[in-house]
GUDRENTOR-251347 format. One record per residue (C-alpha): residue number from 1; z, x negated, y. Coordinates in pm, 1 decimal, padded with zeros to 6 digits. Layout:
residues N
[NUM, [Z, X, Y]] ...
***
This chain:
residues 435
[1, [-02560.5, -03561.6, -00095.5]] [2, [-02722.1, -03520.3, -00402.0]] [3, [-02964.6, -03220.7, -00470.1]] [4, [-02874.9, -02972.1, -00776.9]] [5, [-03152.3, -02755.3, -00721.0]] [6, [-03460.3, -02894.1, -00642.7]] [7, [-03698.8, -02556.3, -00649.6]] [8, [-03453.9, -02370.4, -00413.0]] [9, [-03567.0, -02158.4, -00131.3]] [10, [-03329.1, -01947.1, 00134.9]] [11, [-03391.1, -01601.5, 00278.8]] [12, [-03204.6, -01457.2, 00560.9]] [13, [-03279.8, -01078.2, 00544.2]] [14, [-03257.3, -00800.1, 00835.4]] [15, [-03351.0, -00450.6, 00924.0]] [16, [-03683.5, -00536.8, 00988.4]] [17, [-03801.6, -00889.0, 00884.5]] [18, [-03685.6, -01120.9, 00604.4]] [19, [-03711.9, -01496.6, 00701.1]] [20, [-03789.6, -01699.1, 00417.0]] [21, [-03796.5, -02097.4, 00382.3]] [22, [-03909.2, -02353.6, 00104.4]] [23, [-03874.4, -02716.6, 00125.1]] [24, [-04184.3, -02881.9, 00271.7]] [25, [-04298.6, -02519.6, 00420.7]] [26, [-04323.1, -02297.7, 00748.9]] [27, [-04065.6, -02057.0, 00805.1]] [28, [-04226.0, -01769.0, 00665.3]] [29, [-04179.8, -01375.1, 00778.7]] [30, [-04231.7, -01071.4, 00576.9]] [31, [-04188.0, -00716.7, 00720.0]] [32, [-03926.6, -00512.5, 00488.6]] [33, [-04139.8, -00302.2, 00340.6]] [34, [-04212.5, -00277.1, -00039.2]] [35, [-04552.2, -00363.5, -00055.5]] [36, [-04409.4, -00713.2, 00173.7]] [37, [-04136.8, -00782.5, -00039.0]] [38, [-04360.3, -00829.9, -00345.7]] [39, [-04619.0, -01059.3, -00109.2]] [40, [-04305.8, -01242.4, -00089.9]] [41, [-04175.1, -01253.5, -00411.6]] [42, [-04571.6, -01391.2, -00471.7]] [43, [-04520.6, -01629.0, -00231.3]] [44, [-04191.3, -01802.0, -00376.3]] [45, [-04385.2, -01790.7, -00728.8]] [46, [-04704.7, -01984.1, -00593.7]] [47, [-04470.4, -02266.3, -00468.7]] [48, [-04277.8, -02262.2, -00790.8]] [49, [-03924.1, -02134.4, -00680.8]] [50, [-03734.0, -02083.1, -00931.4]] [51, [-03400.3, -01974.4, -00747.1]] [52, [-03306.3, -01811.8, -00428.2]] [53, [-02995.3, -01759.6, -00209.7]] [54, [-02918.5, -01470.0, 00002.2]] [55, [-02703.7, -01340.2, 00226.8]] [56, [-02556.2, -00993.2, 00094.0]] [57, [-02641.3, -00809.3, 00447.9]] [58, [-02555.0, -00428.7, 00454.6]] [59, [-02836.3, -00219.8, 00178.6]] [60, [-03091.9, -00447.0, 00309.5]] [61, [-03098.6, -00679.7, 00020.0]] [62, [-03081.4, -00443.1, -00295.8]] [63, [-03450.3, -00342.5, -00325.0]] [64, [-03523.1, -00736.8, -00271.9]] [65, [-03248.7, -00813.3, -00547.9]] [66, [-03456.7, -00631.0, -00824.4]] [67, [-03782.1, -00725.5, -00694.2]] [68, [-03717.0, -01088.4, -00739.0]] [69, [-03551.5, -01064.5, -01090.9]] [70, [-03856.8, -00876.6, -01205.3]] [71, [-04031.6, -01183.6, -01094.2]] [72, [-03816.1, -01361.2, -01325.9]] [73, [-03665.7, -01586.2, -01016.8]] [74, [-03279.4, -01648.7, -01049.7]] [75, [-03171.2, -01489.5, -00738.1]] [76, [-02809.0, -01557.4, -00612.2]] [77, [-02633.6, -01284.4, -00382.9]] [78, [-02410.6, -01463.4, -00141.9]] [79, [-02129.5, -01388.0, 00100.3]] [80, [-02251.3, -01442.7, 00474.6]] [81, [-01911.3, -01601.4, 00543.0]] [82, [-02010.5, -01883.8, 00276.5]] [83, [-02352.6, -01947.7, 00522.8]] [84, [-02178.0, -01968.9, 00864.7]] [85, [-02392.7, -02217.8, 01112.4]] [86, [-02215.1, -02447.8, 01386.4]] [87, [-02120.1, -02175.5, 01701.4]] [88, [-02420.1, -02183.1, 01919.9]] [89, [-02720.1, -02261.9, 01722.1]] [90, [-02771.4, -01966.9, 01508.4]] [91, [-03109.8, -01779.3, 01472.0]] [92, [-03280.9, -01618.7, 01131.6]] [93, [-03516.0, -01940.8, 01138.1]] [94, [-03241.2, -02167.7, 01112.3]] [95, [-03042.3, -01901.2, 00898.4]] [96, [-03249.2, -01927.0, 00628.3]] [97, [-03330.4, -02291.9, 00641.9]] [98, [-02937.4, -02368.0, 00659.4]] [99, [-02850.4, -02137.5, 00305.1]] [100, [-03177.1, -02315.5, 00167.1]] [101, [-02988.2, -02638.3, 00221.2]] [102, [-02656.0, -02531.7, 00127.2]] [103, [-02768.7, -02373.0, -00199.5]] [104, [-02952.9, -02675.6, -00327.3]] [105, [-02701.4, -02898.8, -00299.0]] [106, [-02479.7, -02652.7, -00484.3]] [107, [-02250.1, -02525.9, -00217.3]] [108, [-02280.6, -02151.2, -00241.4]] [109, [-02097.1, -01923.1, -00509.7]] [110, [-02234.1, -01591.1, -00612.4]] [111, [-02142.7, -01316.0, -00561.8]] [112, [-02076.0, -01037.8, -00838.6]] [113, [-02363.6, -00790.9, -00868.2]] [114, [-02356.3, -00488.5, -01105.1]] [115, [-02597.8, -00421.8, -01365.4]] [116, [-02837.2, -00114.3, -01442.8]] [117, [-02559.7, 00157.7, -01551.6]] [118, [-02261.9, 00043.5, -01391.4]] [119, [-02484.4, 00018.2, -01084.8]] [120, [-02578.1, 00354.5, -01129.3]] [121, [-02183.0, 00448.1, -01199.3]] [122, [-02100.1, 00300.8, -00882.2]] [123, [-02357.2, 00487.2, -00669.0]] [124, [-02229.7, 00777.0, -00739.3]] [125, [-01831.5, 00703.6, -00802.9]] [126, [-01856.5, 00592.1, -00448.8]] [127, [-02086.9, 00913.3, -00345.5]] [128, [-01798.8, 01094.7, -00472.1]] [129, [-01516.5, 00943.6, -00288.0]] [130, [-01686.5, 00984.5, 00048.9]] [131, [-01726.1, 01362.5, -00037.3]] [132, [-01381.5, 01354.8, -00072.4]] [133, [-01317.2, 01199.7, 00220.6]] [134, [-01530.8, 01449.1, 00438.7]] [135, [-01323.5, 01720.5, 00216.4]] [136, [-00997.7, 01623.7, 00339.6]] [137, [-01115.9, 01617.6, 00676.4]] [138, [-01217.7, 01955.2, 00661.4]] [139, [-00866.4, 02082.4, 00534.3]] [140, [-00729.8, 01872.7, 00814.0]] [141, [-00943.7, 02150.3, 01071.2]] [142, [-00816.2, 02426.7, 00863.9]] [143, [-00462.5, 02332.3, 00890.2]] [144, [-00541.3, 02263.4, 01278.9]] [145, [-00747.5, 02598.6, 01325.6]] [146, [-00458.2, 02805.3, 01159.6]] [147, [-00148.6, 02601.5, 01379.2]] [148, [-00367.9, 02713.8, 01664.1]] [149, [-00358.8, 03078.4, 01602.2]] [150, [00015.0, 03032.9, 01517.5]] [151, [-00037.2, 03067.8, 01118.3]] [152, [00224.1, 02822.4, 00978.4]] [153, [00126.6, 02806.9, 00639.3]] [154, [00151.4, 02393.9, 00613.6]] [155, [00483.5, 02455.8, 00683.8]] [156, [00583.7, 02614.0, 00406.4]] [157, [00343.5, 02536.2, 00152.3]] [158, [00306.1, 02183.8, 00000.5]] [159, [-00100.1, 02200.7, 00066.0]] [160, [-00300.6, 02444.6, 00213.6]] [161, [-00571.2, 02400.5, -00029.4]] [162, [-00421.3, 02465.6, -00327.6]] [163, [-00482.9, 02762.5, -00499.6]] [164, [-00250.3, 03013.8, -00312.6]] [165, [-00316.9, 02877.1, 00050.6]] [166, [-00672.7, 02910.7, -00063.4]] [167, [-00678.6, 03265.6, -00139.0]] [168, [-00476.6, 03341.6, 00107.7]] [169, [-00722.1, 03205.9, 00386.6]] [170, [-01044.4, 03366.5, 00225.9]] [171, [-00857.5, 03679.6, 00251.1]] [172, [-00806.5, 03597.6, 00616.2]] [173, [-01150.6, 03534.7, 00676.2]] [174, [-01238.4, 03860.1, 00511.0]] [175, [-01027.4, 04024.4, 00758.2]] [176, [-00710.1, 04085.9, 00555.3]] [177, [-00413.7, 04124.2, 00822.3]] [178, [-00192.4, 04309.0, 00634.4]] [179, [00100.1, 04043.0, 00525.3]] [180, [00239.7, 04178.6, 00232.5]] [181, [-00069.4, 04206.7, 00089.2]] [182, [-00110.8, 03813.2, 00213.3]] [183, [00219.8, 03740.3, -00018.0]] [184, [00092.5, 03889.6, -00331.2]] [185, [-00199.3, 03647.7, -00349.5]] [186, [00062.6, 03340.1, -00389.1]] [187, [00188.6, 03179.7, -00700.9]] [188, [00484.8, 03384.3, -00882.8]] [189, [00740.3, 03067.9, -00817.4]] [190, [00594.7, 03083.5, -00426.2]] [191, [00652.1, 03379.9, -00399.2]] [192, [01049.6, 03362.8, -00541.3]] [193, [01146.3, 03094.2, -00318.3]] [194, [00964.4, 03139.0, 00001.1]] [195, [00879.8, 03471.0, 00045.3]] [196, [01070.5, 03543.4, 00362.4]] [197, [00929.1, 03246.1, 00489.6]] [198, [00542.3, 03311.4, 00409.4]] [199, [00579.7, 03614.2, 00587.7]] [200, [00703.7, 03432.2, 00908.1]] [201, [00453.3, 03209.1, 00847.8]] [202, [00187.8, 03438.7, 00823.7]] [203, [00271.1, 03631.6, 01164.2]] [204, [00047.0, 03523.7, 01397.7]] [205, [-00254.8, 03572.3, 01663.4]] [206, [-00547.8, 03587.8, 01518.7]] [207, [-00824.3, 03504.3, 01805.4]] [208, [-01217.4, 03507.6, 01781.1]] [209, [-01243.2, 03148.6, 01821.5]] [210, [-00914.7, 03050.5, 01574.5]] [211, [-01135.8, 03269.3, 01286.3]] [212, [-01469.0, 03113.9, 01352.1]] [213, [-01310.4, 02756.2, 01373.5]] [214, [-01124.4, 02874.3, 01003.1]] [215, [-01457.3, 02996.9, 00892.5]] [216, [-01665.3, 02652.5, 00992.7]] [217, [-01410.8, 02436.5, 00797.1]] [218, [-01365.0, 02655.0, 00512.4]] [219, [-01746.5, 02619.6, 00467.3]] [220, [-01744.2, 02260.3, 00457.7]] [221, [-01476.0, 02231.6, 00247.6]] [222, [-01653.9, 02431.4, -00013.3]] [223, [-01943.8, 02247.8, 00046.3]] [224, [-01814.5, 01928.5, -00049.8]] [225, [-01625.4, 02013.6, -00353.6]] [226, [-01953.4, 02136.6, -00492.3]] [227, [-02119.1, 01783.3, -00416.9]] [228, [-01806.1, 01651.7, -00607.1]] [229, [-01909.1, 01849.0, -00884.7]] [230, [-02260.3, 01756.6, -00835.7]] [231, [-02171.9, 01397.0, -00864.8]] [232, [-01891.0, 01462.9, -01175.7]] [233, [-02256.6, 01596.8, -01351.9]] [234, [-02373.1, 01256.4, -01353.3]] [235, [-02088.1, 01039.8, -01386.9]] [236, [-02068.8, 01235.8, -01673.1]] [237, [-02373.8, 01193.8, -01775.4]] [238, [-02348.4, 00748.2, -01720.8]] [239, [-01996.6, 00777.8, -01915.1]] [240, [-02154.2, 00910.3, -02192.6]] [241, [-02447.1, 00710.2, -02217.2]] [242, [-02219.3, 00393.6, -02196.7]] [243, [-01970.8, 00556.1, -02471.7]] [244, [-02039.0, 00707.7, -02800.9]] [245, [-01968.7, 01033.6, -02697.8]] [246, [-01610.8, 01015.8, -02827.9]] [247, [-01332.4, 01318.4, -02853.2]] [248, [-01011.0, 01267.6, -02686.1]] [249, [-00835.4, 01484.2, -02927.3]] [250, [-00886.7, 01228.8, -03197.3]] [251, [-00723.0, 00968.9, -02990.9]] [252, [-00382.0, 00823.4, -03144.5]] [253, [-00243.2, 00775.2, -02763.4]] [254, [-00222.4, 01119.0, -02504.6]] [255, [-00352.8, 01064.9, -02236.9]] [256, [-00181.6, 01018.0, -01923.0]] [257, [-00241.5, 01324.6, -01671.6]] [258, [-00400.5, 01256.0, -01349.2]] [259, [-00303.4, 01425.0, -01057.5]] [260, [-00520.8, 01414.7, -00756.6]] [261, [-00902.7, 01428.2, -00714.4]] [262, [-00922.8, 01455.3, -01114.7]] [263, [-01275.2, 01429.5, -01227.5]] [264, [-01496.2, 01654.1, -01430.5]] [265, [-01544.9, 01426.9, -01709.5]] [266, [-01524.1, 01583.2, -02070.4]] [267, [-01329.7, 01301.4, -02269.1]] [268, [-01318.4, 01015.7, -02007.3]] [269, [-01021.6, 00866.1, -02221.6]] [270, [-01239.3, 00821.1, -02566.5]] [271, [-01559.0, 00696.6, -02404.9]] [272, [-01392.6, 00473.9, -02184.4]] [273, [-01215.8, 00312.2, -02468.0]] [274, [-01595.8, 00290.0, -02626.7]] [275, [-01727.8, 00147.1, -02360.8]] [276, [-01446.1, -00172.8, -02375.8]] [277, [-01473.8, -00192.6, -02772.0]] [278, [-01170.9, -00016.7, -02844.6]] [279, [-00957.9, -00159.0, -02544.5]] [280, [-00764.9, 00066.8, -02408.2]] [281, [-00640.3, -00021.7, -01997.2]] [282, [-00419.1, 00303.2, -01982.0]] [283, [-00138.0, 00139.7, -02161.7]] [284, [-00086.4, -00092.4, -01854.7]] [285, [00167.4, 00104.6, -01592.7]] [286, [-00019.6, 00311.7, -01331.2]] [287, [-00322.7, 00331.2, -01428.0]] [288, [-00537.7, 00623.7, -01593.7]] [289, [-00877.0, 00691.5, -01695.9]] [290, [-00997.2, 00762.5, -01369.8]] [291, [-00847.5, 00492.7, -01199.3]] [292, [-00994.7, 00286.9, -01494.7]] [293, [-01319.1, 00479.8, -01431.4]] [294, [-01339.6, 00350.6, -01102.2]] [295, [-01258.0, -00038.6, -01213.6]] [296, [-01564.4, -00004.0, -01412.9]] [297, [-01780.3, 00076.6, -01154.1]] [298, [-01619.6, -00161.8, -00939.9]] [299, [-01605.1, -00467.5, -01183.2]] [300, [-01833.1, -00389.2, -01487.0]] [301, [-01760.4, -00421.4, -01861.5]] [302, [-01739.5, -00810.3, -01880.0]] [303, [-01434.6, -00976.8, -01710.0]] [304, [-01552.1, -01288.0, -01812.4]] [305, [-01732.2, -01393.9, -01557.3]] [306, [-01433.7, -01459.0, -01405.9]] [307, [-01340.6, -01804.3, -01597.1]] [308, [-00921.6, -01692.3, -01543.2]] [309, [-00671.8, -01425.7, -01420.6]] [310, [-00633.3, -01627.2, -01068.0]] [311, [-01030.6, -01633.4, -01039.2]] [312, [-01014.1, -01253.2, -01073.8]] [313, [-00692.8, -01182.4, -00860.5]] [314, [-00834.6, -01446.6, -00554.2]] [315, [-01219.6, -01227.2, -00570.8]] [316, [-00997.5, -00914.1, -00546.1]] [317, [-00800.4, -01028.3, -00280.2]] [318, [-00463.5, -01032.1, -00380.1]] [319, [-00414.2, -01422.4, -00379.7]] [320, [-00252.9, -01593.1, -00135.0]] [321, [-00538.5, -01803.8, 00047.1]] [322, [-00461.1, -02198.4, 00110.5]] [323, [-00459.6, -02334.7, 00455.1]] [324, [-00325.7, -02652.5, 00471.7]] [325, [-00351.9, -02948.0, 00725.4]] [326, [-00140.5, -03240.9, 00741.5]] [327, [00219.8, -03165.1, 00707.3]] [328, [00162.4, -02771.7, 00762.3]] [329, [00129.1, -02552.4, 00447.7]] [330, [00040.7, -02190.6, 00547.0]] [331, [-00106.9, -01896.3, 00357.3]] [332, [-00371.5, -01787.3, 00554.5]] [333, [-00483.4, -01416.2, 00520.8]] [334, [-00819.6, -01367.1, 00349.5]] [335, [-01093.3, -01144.6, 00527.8]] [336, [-01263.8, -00861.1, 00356.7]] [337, [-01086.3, -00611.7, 00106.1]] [338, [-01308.4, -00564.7, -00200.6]] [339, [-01262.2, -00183.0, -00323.0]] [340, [-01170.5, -00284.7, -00705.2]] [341, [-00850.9, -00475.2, -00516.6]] [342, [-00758.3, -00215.8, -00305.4]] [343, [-00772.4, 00019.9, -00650.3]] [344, [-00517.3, -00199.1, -00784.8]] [345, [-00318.7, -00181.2, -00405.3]] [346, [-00289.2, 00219.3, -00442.9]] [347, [-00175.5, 00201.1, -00811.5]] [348, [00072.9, -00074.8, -00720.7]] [349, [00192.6, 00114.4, -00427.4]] [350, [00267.1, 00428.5, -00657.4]] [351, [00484.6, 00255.0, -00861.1]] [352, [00680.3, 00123.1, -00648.6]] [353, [00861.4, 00494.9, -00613.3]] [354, [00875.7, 00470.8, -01028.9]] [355, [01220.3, 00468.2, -01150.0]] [356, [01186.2, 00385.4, -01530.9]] [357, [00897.0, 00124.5, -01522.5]] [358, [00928.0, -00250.8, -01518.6]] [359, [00695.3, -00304.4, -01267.0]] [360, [00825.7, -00089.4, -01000.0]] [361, [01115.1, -00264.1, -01004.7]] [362, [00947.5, -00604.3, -00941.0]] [363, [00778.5, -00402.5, -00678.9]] [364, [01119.6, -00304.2, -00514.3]] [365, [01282.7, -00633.0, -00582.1]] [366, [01015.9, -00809.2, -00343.6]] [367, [01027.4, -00587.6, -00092.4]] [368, [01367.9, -00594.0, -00050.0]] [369, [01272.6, -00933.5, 00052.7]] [370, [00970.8, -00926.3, 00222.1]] [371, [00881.8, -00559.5, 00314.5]] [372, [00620.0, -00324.0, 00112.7]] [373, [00333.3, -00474.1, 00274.5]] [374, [00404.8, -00817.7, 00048.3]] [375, [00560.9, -00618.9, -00248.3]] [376, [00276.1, -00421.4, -00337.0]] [377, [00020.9, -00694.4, -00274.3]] [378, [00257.7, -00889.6, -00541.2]] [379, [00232.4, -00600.8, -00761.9]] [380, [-00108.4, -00547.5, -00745.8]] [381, [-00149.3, -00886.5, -00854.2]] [382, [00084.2, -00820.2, -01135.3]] [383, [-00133.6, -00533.2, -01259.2]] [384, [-00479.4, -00713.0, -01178.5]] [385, [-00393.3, -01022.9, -01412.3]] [386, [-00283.1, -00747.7, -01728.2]] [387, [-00573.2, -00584.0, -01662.7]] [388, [-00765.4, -00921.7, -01689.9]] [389, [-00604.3, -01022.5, -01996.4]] [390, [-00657.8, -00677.5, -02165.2]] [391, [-01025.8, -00684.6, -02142.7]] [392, [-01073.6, -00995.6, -02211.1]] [393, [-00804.2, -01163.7, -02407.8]] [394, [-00741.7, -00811.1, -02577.3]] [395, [-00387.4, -00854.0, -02502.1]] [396, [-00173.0, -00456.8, -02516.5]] [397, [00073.2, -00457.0, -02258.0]] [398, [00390.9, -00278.3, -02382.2]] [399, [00617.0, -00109.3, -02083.5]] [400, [00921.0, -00279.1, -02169.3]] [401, [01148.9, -00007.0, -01906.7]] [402, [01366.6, -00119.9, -01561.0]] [403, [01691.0, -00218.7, -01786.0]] [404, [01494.7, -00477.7, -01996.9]] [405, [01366.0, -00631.8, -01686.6]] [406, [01689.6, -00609.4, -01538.1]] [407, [01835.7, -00792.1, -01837.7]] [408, [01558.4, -01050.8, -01856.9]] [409, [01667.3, -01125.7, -01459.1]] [410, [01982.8, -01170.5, -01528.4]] [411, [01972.1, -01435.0, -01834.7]] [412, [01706.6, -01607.5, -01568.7]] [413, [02016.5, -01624.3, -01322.8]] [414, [02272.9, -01662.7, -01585.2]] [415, [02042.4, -01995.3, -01688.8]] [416, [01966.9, -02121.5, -01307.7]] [417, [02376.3, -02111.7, -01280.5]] [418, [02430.5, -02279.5, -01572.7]] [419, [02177.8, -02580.4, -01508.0]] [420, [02345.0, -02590.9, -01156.8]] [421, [02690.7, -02633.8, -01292.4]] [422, [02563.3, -02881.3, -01547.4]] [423, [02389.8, -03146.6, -01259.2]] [424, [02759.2, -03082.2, -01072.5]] [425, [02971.6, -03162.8, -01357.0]] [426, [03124.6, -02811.5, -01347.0]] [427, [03291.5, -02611.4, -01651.1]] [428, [03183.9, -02199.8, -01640.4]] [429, [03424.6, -01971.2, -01735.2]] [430, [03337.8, -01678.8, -01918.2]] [431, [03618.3, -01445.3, -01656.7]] [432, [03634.6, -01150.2, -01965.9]] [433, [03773.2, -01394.1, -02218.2]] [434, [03969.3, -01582.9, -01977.5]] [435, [04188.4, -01260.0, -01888.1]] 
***
């Protein structure tokens, strides 16, 4: 085969050593420390290397990354499932030798990597959803903690955490018992529709244990909403660094209201529509600033380093992969979920329960067919390619509503009949003006 790259080299990275081979060279070993990986990146200058494939192994490789684009080497970042070595034969030596070869002969693809401050974005957009994570699980003991004591507030109350359920239980762990006084603390509408059954709910048996176990969770739930808010600080901060520092209020569109895990961001909407040169993803169905926030730090500013729509829906994940032999033609299921396509998975999956918007009823019209697990892959797919053509085509997607869509189906069937009857020699007959 004929060689693309001819200065190539391959490094197979680990916890503790980093294997690196150039053509014509030992297998060479540096220890992972910083001081090492700049002996290295020394070492790939002296024998003129002018790119570089590795495997994208855990955190190991970041610190490597940026040390090796200071040293103005063209470094390429590449999936481990790209590299994979006959069963049986596989050791770092022969790791790195093996994506030396495969990457100068132009086999390997690279993988995305994001850039100074959408790196920075992402750090902490995905700080933040892990702190939301360990918040949830905390509410999860609280809820327990209170069902063991007999307290059945989750019964009654859409979420223990919101703001009644909240005061209610810092009351409890103040050693309020008294529940009337309990009652009062809950919303006016709560209290209007449910008060008989708050106060069954509240009559329980309070125990040392049940209290302390209240108290521990309660603690880290507080906890980790203040790292939220620590982290909303600086996403902040990135957002507006990005932007121009723009109002929402002077906005033409409203904004559309987001309803869970809503960050503190003043004017996400206007800088976000600075940061894409006036684009604005909202108008697409489903998705808001903060789910548009979080496609930014997942896929950057510039789409176009995905060449199309089906480059950008197959590295997300939502295209059905090829696996064909002979006379079988299967789609096989890809491995891996990248986050930005499983972003585009929970927005797809919310509106599928949508009752006015086109796309939901696409949604519902596939699984009907072929269950939700297939519909809201489809949809996702749907909503994946808009965004693509949004950010980089500049295309505005107008919600055309379920009856258009319905309409537009049925000229598509009212067409498929009529070519039918037209290759059997048939007549249609319109059946209102024939009665």
């Amino acid at each position: 085969m004929l060689k693309i790259r001819e200065n190539a080299a391959g490094i197979d990275i680990g916890a503790k050593n980093v294997f690196v081979f150039v053509e014509g060279q030992q297998v060479r070993i540096f220890y992972t420390f910083t001081e090492d990986f700049e002996l290295l990146a020394q070492y790939l200058i002296e024998h003129k290397i002018k790119t570089v494939a590795m495997e994208a192994t855990g955190v190991y490789w970041t610190i490597l990354y940026e040390i090796l684009e200071e040293a103005a080497i063209d470094v390429w970042l590449v999936d481990g499932r790209q590299t994979k070595q006959v069963p049986g034969r596989k050791t770092d030596v022969k790791d790195c030798q093996w994506i030396q070869e495969l990457h100068s002969h132009g086999l390997l693809n690279r993988c995305f990597v994001a850039k100074d401050l959408v790196k920075e974005l992402r750090s902490y957009y995905r700080l933040r959803e892990d702190h939301i994570s360990s918040a949830a699980m905390h509410v999860n003991h609280m809820q327990k903690s209170l069902t063991e004591m007999n307290i059945r507030l989750k019964e009654v109350i859409s979420q223990i955490h919101g703001v009644s359920g909240l005061k209610m239980i810092e009351a409890i762990l103040h050693g309020e018992r008294d529940n009337n006084v309990l009652l009062r603390m809950c919303d006016g509408r709560i209290i209007k529709n449910k008060k008989a059954e708050i106060l069954k709910a509240l009559n329980g048996k309070y125990t040392k244990a049940g209290l302390f176990a209240l108290q521990q969770a309660w603690d880290g739930y507080h906890f980790y909403q203040k790292q939220i808010s620590e982290c909303d600080k600086e996403i902040e901060r990135i957002i507006h660094t990005m932007g121009n520092g723009g109002n929402d209020d002077n906005l033409s569109t409203k904004r559309k209201p987001i309803r869970h895990n809503k960050p503190n961001v003043k004017d996400l909407g206007a800088n976000m529509i600075d940061i894409f040169s006036g684009k604005d993803a909202t108008l697409i169905s489903g998705i808001t600033d903060y789910t548009w926030m979080q496609l930014l730090a997942e896929t950057g500013t510039d789409l176009s380093n995905w060449p199309t729509e089906k480059h950008y829906t197959s590295w997300l994940g939502l295209a059905p992969g090829q696996h064909h032999s002979g006379k079988m033609r299967r789609t096989k299921r890809k491995q891996g979920k990248p986050r930005a396509g499983q972003i585009f998975r929970q927005i797809a999956q919310s509106l599928l329960t949508s009752k006015n918007i086109a796309l939901g009823s696409f949604g519902r019209r596939i699984r009907s067919k072929k269950g939700p697990a297939v519909a809201i892959k489809a949809t996702a797919r749907k909503l994946a390619e808009l965004y693509w053509r949004t950010m980089v085509k500049g295309t505005e997607y107008a919600e055309q509503g379920v009856k258009k869509y319905e309409m537009q189906l049925l000229a598509q069937k009212q067409k498929s009949v009529e070519r039918l009857a037209k290759e059997l020699n048939l007549q249609l007959i319109n059946i209102q003006t024939y009665t």
